[in-house]
C-alpha positions in Angstrom: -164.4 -113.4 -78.9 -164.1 -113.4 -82.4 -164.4 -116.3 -85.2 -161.1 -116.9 -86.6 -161.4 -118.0 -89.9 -157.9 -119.5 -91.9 -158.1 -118.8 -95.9 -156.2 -120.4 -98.1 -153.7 -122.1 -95.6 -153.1 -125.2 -96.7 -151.5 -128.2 -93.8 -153.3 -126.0 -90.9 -153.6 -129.1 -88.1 -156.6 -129.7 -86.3 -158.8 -127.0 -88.0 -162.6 -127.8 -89.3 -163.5 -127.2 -93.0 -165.6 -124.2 -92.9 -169.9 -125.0 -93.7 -172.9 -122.9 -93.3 -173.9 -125.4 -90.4 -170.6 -125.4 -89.0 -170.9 -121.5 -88.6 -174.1 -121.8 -87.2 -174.1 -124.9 -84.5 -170.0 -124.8 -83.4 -170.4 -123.0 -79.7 -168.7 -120.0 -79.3 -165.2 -121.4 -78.1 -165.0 -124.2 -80.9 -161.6 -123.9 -82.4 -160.9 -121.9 -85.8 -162.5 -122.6 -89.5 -160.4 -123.3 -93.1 -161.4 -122.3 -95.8 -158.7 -123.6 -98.8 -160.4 -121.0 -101.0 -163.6 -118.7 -101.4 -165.7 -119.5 -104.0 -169.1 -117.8 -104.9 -171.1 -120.1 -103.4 -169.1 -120.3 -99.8 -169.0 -116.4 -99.9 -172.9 -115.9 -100.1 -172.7 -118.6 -97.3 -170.1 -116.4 -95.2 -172.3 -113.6 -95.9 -175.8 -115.0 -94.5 -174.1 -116.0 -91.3 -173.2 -112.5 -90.6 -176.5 -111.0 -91.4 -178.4 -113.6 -89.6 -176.8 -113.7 -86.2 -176.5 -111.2 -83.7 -173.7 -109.0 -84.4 -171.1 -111.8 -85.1 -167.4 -110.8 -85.5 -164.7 -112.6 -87.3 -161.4 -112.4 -87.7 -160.5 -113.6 -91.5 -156.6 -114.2 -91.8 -156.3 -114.6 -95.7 -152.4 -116.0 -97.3 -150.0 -113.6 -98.6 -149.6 -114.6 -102.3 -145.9 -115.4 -102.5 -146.2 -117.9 -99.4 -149.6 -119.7 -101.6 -147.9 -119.5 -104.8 -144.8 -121.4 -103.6 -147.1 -124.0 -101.7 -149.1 -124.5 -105.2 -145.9 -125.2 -106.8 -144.9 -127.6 -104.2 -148.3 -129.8 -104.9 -147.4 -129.6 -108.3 -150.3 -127.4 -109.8 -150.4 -124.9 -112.6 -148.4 -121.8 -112.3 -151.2 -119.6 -114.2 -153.9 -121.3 -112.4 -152.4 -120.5 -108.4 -152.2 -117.2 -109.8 -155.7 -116.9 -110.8 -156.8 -119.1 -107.4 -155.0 -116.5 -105.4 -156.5 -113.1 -107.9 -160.5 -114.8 -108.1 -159.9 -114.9 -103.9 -158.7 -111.8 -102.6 -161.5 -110.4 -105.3 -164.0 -111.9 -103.3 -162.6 -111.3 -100.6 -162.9 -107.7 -100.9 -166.3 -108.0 -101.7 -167.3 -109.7 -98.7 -165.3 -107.2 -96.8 -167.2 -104.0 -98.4 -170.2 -105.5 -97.0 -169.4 -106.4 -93.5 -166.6 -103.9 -92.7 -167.9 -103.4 -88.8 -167.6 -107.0 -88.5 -164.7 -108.1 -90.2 -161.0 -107.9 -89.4 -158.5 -109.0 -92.2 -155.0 -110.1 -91.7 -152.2 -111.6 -93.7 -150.1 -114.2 -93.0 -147.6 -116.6 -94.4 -145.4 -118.5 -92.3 -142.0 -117.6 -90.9 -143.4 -113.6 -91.1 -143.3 -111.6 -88.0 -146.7 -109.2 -88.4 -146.9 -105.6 -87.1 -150.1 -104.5 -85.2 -152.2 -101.6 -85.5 -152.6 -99.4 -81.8 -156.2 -98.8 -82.8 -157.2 -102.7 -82.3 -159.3 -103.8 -79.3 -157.5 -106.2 -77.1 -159.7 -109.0 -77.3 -159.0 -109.2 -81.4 -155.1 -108.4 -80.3 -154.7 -111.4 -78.5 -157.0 -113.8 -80.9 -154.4 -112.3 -83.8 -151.3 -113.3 -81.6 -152.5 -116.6 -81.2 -153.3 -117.0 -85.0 -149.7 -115.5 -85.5 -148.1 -118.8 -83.7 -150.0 -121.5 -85.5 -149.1 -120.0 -89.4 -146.0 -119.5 -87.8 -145.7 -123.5 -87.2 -146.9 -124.3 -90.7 -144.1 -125.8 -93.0 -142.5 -123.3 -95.7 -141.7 -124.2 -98.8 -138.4 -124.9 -100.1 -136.3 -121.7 -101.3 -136.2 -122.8 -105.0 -140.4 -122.6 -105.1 -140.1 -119.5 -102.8 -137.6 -117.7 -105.2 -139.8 -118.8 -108.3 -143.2 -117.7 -106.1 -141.3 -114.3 -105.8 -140.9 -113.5 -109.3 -144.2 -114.8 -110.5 -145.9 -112.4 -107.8 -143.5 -109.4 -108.9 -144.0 -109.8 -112.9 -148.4 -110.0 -112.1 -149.4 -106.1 -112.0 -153.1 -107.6 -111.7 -151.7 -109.4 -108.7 -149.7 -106.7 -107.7 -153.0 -104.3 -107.6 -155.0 -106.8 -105.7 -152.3 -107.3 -103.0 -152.4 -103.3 -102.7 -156.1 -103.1 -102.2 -156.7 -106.4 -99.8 -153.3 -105.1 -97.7 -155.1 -101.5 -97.1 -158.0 -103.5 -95.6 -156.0 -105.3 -93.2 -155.6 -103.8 -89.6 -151.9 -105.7 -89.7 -149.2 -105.6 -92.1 -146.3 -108.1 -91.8 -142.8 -108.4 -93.1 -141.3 -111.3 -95.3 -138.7 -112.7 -93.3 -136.7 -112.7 -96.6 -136.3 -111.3 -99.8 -135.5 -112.6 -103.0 -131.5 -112.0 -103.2 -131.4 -113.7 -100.0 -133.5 -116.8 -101.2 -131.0 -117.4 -104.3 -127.8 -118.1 -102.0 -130.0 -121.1 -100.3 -131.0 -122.0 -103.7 -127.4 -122.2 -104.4 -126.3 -124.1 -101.1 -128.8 -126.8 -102.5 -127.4 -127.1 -105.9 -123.9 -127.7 -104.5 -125.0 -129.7 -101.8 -126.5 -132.1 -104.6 -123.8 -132.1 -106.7 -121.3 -133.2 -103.8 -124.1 -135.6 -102.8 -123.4 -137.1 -106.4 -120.2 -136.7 -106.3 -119.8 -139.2 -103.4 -122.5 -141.1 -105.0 -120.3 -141.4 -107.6 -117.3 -142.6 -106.1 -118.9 -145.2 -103.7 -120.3 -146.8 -106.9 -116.3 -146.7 -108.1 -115.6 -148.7 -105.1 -118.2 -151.3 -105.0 -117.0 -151.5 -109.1 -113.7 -151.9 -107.9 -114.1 -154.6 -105.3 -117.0 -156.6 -108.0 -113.9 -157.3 -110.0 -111.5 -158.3 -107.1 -114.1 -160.7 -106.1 -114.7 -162.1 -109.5 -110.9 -162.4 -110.3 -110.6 -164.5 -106.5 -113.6 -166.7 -108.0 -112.1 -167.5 -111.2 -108.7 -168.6 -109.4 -110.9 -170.6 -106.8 -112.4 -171.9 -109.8 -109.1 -172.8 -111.4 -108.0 -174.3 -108.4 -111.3 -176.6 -108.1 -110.9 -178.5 -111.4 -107.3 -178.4 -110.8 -108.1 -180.4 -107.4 -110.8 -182.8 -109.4 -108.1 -183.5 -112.2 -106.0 -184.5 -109.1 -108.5 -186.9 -108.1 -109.4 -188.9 -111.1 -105.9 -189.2 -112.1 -106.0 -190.9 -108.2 -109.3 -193.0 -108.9 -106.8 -194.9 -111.7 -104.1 -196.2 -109.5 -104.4 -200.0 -109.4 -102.9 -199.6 -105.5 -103.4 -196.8 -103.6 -100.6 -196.5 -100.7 -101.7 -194.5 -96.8 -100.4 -191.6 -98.1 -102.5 -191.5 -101.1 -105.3 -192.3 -98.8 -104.5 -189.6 -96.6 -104.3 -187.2 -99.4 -108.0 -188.1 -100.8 -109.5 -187.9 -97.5 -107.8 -184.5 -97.6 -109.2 -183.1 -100.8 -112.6 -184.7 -99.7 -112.6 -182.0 -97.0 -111.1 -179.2 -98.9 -114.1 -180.1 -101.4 -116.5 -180.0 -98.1 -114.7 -176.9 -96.9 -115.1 -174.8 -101.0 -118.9 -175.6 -100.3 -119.5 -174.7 -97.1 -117.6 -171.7 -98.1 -119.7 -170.9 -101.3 -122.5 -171.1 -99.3 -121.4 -169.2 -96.4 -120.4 -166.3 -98.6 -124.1 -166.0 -100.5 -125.0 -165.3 -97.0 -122.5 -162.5 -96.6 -123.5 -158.7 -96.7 -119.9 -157.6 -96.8 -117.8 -158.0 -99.9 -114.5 -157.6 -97.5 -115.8 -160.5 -95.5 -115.8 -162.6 -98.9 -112.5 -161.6 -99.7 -111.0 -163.0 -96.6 -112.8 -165.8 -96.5 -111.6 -166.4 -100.5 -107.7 -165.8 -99.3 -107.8 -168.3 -96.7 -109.1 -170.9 -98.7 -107.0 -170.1 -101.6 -103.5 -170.8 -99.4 -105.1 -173.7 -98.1 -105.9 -175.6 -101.2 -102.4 -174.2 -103.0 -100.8 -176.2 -99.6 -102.4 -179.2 -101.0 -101.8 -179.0 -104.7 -98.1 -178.3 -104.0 -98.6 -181.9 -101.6 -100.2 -183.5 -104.2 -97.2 -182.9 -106.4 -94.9 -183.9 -104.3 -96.4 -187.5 -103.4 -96.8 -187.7 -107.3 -93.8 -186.3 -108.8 -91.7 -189.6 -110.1 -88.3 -189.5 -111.0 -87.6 -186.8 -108.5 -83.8 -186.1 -107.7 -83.1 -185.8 -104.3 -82.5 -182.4 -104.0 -85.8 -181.5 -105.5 -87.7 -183.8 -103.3 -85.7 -181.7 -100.2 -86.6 -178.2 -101.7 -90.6 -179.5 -102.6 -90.3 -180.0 -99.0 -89.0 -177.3 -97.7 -91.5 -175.0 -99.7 -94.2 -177.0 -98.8 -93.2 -176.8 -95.4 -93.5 -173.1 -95.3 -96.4 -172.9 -97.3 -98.3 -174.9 -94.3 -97.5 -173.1 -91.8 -97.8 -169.9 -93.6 -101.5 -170.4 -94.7 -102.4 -171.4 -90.4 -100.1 -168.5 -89.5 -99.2 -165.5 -91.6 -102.2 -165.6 -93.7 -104.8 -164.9 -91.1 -102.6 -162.0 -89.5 -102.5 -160.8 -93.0 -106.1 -160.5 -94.1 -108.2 -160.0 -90.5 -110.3 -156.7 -91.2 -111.1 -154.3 -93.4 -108.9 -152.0 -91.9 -105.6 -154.1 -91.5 -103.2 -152.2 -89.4 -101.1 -155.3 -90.1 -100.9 -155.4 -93.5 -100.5 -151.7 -93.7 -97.7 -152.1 -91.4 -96.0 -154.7 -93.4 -96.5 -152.4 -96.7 -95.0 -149.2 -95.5 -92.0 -151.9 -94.2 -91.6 -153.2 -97.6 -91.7 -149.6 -99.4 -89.0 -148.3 -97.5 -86.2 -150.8 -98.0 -84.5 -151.2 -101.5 -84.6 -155.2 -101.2 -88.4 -154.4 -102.9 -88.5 -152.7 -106.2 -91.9 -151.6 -107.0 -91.1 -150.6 -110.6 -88.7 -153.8 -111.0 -91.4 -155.7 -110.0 -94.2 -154.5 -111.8 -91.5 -155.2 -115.1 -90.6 -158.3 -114.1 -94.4 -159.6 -113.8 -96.5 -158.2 -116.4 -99.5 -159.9 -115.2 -99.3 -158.1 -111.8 -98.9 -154.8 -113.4 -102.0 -155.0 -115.7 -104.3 -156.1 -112.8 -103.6 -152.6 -111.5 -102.8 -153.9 -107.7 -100.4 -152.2 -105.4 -97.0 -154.2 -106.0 -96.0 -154.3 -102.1 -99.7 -155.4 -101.1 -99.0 -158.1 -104.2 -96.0 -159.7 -103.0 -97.3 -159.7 -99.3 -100.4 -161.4 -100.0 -99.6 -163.8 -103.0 -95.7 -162.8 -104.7 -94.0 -165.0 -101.9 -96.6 -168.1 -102.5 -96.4 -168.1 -106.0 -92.3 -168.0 -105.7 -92.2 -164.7 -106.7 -89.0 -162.2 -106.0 -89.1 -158.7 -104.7 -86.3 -157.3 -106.4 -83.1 -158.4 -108.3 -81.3 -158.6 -104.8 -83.6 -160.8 -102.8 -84.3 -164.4 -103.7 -87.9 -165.7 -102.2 -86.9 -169.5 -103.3 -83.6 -169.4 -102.1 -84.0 -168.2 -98.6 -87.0 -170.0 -97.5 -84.7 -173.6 -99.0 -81.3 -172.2 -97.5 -83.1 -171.1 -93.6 -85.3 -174.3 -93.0 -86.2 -172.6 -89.6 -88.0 -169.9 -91.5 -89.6 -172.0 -93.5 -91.1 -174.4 -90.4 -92.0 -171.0 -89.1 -94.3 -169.7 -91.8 -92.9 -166.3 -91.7 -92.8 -164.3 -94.8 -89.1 -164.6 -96.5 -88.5 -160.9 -96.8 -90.2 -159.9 -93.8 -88.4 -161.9 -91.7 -85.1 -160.9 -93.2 -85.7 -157.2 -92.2 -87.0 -158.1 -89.3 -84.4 -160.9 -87.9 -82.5 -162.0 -91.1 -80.3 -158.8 -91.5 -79.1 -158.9 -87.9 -78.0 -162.4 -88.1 -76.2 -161.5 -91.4 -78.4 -163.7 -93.1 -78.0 -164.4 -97.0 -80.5 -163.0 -99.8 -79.3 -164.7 -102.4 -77.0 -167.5 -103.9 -73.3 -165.7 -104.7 -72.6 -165.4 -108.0 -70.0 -168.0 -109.4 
């Protein structure tokens, strides 16, 4: 059986670097020898072995240049020297060949090439050349761009070009490339745009996270607002000479709101999603704006009557619409709700996107879809939909909608309209 000897094959697995005294003490069935390149010196030692032992035979499978230019490339190393690497090898080569012809057998390889056998070889070195052809085969190729450049470099080297010719008439196997260079450049190609869509997307996701940053920063600075809104509330409470239950009540109250903003600021530094934040930001917002609006009431002297009923009335609503309509309105990134309540809201005329946006300038230059608006915050901050539908005035005029927390539009088209509800206060 003959020595199979791997030159210039770089990642072969499980091989042993090729010595002098690994030629001469590895028994006969050791596995196969590397040899990354042949250098002077490890050619005279090549040489000695096969003059000093009895008749030796080896099989010597050498790279095809292409498939060790493009590998050089990959590792990075000069172009000109692979070139001369590859030349300086197949020279010596040669030479060792001229002197041991009867006991040599050259093949080359690269991987991913099917090779074509000679009739004329014995069948012991036909199936050692078999085996060798499924472990190149399993070697990793390089990537087409290094191939394609390999390619040319080979084609434009008439030294190369010349050495390839000689060493391939010494082989007793020739094999094919299992692709040429116009069918290399549409992979190279496939690549390119498979980068550019991968920055594309990169692109856009960084757009979104932007996007979301500034929503969550503009919810902080109105949580913000809100906070030293609520401390102004309680110092100006701290100066009462008599404090009555209800003022009691209302401290104890912005105590746990107070409580509640912390835990909350430190639950969301603990959040990985910035959706998660926002929810948690809405709730709390509606809960503290049910509070100021309290807060006003109990201190809001010289009230009329009528006032004092429609403080009520809106605060009324405002409670139960923070515990009820809020959380149906903000649960999950993907609110089928909410969706459901926009798409309501775009199709009747009682909203007026455009109206709207003219109406409230602030709304239209934060950039935010008017329907999504006026669901989430328009109806709490006493905001109207359109010239035709009055927020205020339905939620005072139908006190059952407001104990019920339902949003003053929403349940118009849902309930309101059948029971020939009113949108708005008739004209005089």
């Amino acid at each position: 059986m003959p020595r199979v000897i791997y030159l210039g094959l770089f990642a072969l697995p499980q091989q042993t670097p090729i010595t002098l005294s690994a030629l001469q003490q590895a028994p006969k069935k050791a596995g196969a020898l590397t040899l990354d390149t042949l250098s002077d010196s490890q050619l005279e030692i090549f040489s000695n072995w096969l003059k000093h032992e009895s008749m030796p035979e080896a099989l010597i499978i050498w790279p095809r240049p292409a498939a060790f230019i493009a590998d050089c490339l990959a590792r990075e190393e000069p172009i000109d020297g692979a070139l001369v690497q590859w030349k300086e090898m197949a020279k010596r080569l040669l030479k060792l060949f001229r002197r041991h012809r009867s006991q040599l057998t050259l093949l080359g390889m690269a991987p991913a090439e099917t090779l074509t056998l000679s009739d004329e070889l014995p069948a012991n070195i036909t199936d050692v050349i078999l085996q060798a052809e499924a472990a190149v085969k399993r070697l990793p190729e390089a990537t087409p761009l290094y191939r394609l450049a390999a390619a040319q470099l080979v084609a434009e080297d008439a030294e190369l070009q010349d050495e390839l010719a000689f060493l391939s008439a010494s082989s007793h196997a020739s094999s094919t490339p299992h692709e040429q260079a116009s069918e290399i450049v549409p992979k190279v190609l496939q690549g390119v745009n498979e980068s550019h869509r991968a920055e594309q997307q990169l692109k856009q996701l960084t757009q979104e996270r932007d996007s979301a940053t500034e929503e969550n920063k503009r919810l902080l600075t109105q949580l913000d607002s809100l906070q030293k809104a609520l401390t102004t509330a309680e110092q100006k409470a701290n100066e009462r000479d008599s404090a009555t239950e209800e003022n009691k009540r209302l401290l104890t109250q912005l105590d746990s709101l107070q409580k509640a903003l912390t835990t909350v600021e430190q639950k969301a530094n603990e959040r990985d999603s910035a959706q998660e934040e926002n929810e948690l930001l809405l709730k709390q917002l509606h809960i503290v704006q049910e509070s100021l609006e309290a807060a006003y009431l109990e201190r809001k002297s010289g009230t009329s009557e009528a006032e004092t009923k429609r403080l009520k009335s809106l605060i009324t609503w405002l409670r139960a619409h923070a515990r009820r309509q809020s959380a149906a309105a903000y649960k999950g990134s993907d609110n089928q709700v909410l969706k459901e309540q926009v798409d309501l809201l775009e199709q009747t005329d009682l909203f007026d996107g455009d109206w709207y946006l003219a109406q409230y300038k602030d709304i239209a230059e934060a950039n935010i879809n008017p329907a999504e608006h006026y669901i989430k915050f328009g109806a709490i901050e006493g905001r109207n939909p359109s010239a035709r539908f009055n927020t205020e005035f339905y939620l005072l005029t139908y006190s059952d909608v407001a104990a019920s927390g339902h949003h003053p539009l929403m349940h118009y088209l849902r309930d309101g309209i059948k029971e020939q509800r009113k949108t708005q206060e008739a004209p005089a």
